[in-house]
C-alpha positions in Angstrom: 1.3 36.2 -37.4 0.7 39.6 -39.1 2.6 40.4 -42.7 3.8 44.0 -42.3 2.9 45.6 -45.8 5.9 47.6 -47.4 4.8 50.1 -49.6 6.1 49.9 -53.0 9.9 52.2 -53.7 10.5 53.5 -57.2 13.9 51.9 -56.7 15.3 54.0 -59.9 14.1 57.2 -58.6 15.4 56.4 -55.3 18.6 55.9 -56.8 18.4 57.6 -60.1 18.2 61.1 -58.6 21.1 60.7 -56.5 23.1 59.2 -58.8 22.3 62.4 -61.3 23.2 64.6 -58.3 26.9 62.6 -58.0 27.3 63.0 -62.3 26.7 66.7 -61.8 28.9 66.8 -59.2 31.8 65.5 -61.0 30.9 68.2 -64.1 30.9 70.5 -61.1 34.9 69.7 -60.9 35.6 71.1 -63.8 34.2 74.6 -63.0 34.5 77.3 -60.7 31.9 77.6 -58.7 32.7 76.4 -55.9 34.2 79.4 -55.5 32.5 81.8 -57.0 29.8 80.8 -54.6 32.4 81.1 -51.7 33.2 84.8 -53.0 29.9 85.8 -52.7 29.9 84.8 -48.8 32.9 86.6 -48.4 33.4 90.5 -47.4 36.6 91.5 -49.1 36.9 94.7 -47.2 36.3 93.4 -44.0 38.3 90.0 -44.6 36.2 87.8 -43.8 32.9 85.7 -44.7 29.9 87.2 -43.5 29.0 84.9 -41.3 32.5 84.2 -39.6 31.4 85.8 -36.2 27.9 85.3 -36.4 26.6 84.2 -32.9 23.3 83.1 -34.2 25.0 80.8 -36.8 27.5 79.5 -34.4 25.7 79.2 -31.1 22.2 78.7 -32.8 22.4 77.1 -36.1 25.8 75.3 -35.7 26.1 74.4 -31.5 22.4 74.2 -30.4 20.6 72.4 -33.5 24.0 69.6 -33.5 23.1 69.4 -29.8 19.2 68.9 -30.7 19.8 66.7 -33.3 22.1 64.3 -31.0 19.1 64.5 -28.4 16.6 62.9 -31.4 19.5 60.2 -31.8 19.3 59.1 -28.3 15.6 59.0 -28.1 15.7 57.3 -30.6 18.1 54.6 -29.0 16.0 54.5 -25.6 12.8 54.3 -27.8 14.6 50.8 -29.4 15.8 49.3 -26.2 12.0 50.3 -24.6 10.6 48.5 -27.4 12.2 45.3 -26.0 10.1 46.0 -22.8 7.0 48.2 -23.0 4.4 46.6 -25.0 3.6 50.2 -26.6 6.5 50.5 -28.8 7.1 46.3 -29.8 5.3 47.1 -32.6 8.4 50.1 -33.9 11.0 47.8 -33.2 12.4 47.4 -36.2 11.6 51.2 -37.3 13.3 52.0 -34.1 15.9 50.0 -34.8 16.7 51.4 -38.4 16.6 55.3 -37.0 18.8 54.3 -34.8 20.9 52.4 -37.3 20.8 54.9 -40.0 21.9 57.9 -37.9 24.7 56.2 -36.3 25.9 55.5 -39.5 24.8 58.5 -41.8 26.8 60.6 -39.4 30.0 58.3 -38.3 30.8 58.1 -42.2 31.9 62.0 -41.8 34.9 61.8 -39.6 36.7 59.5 -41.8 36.4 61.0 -45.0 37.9 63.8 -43.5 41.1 62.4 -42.3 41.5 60.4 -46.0 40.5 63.3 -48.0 42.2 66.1 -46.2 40.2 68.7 -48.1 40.6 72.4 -47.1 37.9 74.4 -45.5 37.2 78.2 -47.5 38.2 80.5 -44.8 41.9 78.6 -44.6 42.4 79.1 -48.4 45.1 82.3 -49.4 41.6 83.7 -51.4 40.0 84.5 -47.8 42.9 85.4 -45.9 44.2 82.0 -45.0 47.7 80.3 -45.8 46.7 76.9 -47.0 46.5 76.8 -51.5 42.8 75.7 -53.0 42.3 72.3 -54.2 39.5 70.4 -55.8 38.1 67.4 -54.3 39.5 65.2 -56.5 42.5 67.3 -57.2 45.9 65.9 -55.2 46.7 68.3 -52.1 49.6 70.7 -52.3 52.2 70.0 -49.3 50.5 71.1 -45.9 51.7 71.0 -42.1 47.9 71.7 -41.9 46.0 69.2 -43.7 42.0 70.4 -44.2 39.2 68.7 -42.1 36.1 69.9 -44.6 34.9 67.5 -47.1 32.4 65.8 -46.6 30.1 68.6 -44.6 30.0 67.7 -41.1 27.3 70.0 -40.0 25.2 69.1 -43.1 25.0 65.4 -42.3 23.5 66.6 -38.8 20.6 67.7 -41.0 20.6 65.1 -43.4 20.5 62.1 -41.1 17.4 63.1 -40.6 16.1 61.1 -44.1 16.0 58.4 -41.7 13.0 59.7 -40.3 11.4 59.1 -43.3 12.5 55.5 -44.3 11.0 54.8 -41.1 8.0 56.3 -41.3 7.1 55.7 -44.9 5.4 52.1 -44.9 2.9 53.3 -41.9 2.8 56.8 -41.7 3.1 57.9 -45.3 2.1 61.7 -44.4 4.1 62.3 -41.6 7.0 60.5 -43.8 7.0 63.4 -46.3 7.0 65.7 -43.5 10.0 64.3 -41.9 11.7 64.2 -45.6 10.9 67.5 -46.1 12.3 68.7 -42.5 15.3 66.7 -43.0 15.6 68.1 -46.4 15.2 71.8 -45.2 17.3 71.5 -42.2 20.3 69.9 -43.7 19.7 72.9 -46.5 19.9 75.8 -44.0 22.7 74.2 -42.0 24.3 73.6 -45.0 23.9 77.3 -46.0 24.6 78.7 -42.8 27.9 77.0 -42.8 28.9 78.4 -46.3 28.3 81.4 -44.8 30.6 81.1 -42.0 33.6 79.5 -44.8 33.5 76.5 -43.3 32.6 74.7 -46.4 32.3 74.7 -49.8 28.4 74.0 -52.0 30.0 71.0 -53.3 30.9 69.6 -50.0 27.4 69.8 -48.4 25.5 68.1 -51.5 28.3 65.1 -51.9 26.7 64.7 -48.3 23.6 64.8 -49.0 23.7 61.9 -51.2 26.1 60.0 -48.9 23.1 60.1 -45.7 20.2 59.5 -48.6 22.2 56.4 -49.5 23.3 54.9 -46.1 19.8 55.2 -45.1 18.4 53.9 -48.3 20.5 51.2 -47.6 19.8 50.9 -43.9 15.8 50.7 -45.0 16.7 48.2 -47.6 18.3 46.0 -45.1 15.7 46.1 -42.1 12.1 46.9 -43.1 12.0 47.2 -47.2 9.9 44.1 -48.3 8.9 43.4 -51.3 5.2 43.2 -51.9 5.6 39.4 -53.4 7.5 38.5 -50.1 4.2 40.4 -48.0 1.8 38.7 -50.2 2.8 34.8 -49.8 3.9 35.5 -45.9 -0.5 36.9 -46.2 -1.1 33.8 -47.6 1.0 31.3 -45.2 0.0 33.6 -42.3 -4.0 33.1 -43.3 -3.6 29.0 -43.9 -2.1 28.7 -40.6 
């Protein structure tokens, strides 16, 4: 039996930062700009958000890189059950199994939130030519036969899901993990941006899920590969006596 060595986690980083990011998203409540941000993606002589009928931010940013993203997903599922087969990949079974874990979960937590939250989207708001009244995310909702869809970022969690690339990689591949934290970082940024452009969403709404997918897969790396370098140690130890 071979210990698998778990490199060590500044556990109040980890958490620390995000938890900083969620206290200055609550201050963020109390100001403005949310939209003032919004404003500046938005073309008041034209009437709409610059973006709104982009087809590279659609087709290419929004469509194509949701579709590519969906295709490392499943990879990443039929890597995990060919690691109960092919000899090759046994050894990233349990990496495989928390990618696969992590995504599923990082972006099934969207949907939901949506429907409870019922958050409007910018370009349905009276500011951008719209019909529905602006509210804050922790504000009640006006009366609505349209209830929004927007918070937290859907297309932003496509990106962000990503951090699970990292958790995987991070005990055995510690340079390649800070590549894949720094893809999934950038790539949840620019889809993030792109659809702030379009008025799909609000700044807030994209970092609240940014810390959601950091935490889930935190929490899914926690669960299935973090250990403790004690734990390694005396499982060393057993596993040399033996």
């Amino acid at each position: 039996m071979t210990a698998r060595y778990t490199r060590p986690l500044n556990w109040p980083l980890a958490l620390g930062i995000p938890a900083l990011l969620v206290f200055g998203l609550l201050l963020l409540e109390f100001t403005n700009l949310d939209m003032w941000l919004a404003r500046l993606a938005y073309d008041s002589r034209a009437r709409q958000f610059l973006g709104r009928h982009s087809a590279f931010l659609e087709d290419v940013l929004h469509d194509r890189a949701k579709q590519a993203v969906i295709v490392i997903g499943l990879l990443a599922v039929a890597a995990f059950l060919g690691s109960m087969v092919l000899a090759r990949l046994k050894p990233w079974r349990r990496e495989l199994g928390c990618v696969v874990l992590s995504m599923a979960l990082a972006t099934s937590f969207v949907t939901p939130l949506k429907a409870v939250t019922e958050v409007q989207c910018p370009w349905s708001l009276t500011q951008f030519g719209g019909t529905e009244t602006y509210s804050k995310v922790f504000e009640s909702r006006p009366a609505t036969d349209h209830p929004g869809r927007c918070w937290p970022g859907g297309h932003a969690a496509t990106g962000f899901t990503l951090f699970a690339l990292y958790f995987a990689l991070r005990d055995r591949r510690p340079r390649l993990a800070r590549a894949a934290f720094g893809v999934a970082l950038g790539l949840g940024i620019v889809f993030s941006v792109g659809r702030m452009l379009q008025g799909a969403h609000f700044f807030s709404h994209n970092v609240w899920t940014a810390v959601f997918c950091w935490w889930i897969c935190l929490g899914a790396y926690r669960l299935v590969l973090y250990r403790r370098p004690a734990t390694c140690a005396l499982a060393a130890s057993l596993s040399t006596r033996s």
